[in-house]
C-alpha positions in Angstrom: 36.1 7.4 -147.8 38.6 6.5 -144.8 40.9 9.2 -143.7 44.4 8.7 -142.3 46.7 11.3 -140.5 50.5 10.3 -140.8 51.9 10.6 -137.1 55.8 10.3 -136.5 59.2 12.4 -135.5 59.7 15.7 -137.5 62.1 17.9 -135.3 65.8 16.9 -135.7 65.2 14.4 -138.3 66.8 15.1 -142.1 64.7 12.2 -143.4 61.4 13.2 -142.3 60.0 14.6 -146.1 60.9 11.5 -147.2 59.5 9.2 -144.8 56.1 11.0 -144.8 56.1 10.9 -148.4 56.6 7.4 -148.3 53.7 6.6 -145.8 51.6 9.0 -148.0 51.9 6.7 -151.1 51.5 3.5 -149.2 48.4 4.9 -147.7 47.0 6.2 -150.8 47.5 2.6 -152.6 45.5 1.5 -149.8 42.5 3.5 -150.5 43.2 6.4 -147.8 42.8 10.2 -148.2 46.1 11.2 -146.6 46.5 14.0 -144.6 50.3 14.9 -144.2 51.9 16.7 -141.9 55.1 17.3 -143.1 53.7 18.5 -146.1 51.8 21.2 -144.7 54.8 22.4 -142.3 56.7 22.6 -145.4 54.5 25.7 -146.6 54.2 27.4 -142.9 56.5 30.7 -142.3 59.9 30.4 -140.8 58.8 32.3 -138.2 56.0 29.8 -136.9 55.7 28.8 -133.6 56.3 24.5 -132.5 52.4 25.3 -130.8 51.2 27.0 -134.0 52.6 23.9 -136.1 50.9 21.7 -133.5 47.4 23.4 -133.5 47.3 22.4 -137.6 48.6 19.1 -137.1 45.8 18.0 -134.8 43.0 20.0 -136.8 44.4 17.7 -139.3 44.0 15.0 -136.9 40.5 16.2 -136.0 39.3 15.0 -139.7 40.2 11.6 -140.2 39.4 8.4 -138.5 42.4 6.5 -138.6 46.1 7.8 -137.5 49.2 5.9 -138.7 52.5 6.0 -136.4 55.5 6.1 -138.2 58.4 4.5 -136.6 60.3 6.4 -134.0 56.8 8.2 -132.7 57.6 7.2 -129.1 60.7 9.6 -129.0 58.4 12.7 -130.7 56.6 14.9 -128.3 54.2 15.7 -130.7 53.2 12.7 -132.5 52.8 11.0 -128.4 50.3 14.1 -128.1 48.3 12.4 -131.6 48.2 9.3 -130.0 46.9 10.8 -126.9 44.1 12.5 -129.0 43.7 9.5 -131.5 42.8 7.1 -128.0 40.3 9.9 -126.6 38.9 10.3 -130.2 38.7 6.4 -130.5 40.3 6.6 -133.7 41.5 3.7 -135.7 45.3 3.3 -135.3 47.8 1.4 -137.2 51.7 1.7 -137.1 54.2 1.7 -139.5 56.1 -2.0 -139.9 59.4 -2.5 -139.6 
């Protein structure tokens, strides 16, 4: 079964939930386990740490075989880090329309 990690801007956008949630459905009509990143932040403490966020996010990463790059991912620190992996790792990637 093909596994996707949703890459794109969190930090200091409102919409985020939203627009993970949205990728998540499209992906998961297209056959993909989803892993979500937004989603999981969600549930972390308050107190956690933008590395401690980061070192989930790319053990996510670290399962799937495809990454999909929302919009905007260019201007994210993080998500440019996933692509970064997902190009060493020779992972499938795709990016979000639009």
């Amino acid at each position: 079964m093909k596994k996707v990690y949703i890459s794109g801007p969190i930090t200091g956008h409102d919409d985020y939930m939203r627009r993970f949630g949205a990728a998540t459905d499209l992906l998961r009509e297209q056959g993909y386990i989803v892993y979500n990143p937004a989603a999981v932040n969600s549930m972390m403490p308050a107190e956690a740490t933008y590395e401690e966020y980061m070192a989930i996010a790319m053990t996510m990463l670290s399962f799937c075989d495809t990454v999909y790059m929302l919009q905007g991912w260019r201007e994210s620190t993080g998500a440019n880090r996933e692509y970064g992996y997902a190009i060493a790792k020779h992972l499938n990637i795709r990016f979000e329309e639009g």
